[in-house]
C-alpha positions in Angstrom: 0.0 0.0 0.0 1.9 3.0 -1.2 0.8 6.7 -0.6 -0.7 8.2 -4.0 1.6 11.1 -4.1 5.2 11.9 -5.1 8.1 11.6 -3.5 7.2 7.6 -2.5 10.8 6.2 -2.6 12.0 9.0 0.0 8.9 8.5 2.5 9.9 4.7 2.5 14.3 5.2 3.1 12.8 7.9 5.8 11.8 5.0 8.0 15.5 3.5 7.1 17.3 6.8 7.9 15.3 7.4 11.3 16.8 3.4 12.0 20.6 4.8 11.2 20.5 7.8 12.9 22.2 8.0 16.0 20.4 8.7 18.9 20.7 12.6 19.3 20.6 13.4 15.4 17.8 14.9 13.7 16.7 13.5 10.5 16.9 16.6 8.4 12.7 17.6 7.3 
């Protein structure tokens, strides 16, 4: 179920960033 609007393959890595990120960063918006 993917979200009817642009920009799809970034709002999935987001989840994959947020996982990287060390605790303390900010995941840029």
């Amino acid at each position: 179920e993917l979200p009817e609007k642009p920009g799809i393959g970034i709002e999935l890595n987001e989840e994959e960033v947020r996982k990287h990120l060390k605790e303390g960063e900010t995941f840029f918006e």
